[in-house]
C-alpha atoms as one frame of an Amber mdcrd trajectory, in Angstrom:
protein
 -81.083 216.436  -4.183 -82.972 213.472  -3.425 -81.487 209.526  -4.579 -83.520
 209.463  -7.619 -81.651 212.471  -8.693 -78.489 210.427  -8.685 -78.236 208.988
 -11.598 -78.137 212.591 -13.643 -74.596 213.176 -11.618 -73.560 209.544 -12.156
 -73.887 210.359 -15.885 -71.610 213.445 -15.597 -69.166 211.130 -13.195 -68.942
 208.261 -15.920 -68.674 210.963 -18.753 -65.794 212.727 -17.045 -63.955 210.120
 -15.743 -63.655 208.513 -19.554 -62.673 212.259 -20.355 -60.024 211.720 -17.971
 -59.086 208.646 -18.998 -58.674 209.707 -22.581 -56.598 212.906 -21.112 -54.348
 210.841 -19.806 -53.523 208.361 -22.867 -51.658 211.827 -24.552 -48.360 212.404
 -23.275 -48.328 215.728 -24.192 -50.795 216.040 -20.905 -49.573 216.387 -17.390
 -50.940 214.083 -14.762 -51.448 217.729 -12.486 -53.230 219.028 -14.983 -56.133
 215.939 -15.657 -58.595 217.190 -12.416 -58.596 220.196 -13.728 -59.496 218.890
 -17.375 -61.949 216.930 -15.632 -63.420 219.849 -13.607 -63.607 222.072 -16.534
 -65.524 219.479 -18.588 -68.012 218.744 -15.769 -69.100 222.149 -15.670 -70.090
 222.284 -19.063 -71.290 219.189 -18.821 -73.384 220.317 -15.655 -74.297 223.786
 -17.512 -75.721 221.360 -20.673 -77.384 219.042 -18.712 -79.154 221.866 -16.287
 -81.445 222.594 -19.969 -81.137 218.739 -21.770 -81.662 216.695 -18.281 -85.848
 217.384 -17.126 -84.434 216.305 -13.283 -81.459 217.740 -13.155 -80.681 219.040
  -9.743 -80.556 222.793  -9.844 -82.871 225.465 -11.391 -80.008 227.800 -12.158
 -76.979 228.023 -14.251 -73.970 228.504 -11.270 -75.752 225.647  -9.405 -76.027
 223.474 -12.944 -71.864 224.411 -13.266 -71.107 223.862  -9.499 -72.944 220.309
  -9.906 -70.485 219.798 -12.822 -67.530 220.478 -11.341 -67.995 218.582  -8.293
 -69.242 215.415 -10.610 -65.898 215.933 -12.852 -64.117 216.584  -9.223 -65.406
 213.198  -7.742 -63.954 211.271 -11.087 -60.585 211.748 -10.303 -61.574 210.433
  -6.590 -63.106 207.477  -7.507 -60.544 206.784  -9.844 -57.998 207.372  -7.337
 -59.775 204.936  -4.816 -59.791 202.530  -7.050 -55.802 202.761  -7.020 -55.733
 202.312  -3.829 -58.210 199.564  -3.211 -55.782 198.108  -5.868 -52.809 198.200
  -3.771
C-alpha cells in the first residue's frame, strides 16, 4: 500500500470511529464491547469497499476484511490517544 492509497483506509477510520461514537451514546452498550463493534463494522466496511473503492488496497476478499478490521481497530486507538493527549 503506497500513501496515495491512504485516504481509502482513512475513510473506513472516520466511518468507524463515528460508528463508535454512536455505540457508545446507548447505555445499553458496554464500553468492552465498542472495539469489537468497531472491528466488526470495518470489515464489512473493508469487504464493501474492496468492490465500490477502484484503489482499494487488496485484490481479494480476506485482505479487503483484514484492511477493515485493522481500520475499525485503529479508531478506537486514535480515539484513545486523543484521551490521553487530553490529559
Amino acid at each position: 500500500m503506497d500513501i496515495t492509497q491512504m485516504g481509502t483506509v482513512l475513510a473506513i477510520v472516520v466511518i468507524t470511529y463515528l460508528i463508535g461514537t454512536a455505540a457508545k451514546q446507548v447505555k445499553q452498550v458496554k464500553d468492552e464491547a465498542i472495539p469489537v463493534i468497531v472491528g466488526v463494522s470495518g470489515g464489512i466496511l473493508g469487504a464493501v469497499g474492496m468492490f465500490v473503492i477502484p484503489d482499494f488496497p487488496a485484490n481479494d476478499i480476506m485482505n479487503a476484511i483484514a484492511v477493515g478490521i485493522v481500520s475499525g481497530l485503529a479508531s478506537t486507538g486514535v480515539n484513545q490517544a486523543y484521551k490521553q493527549i487530553k490529559k
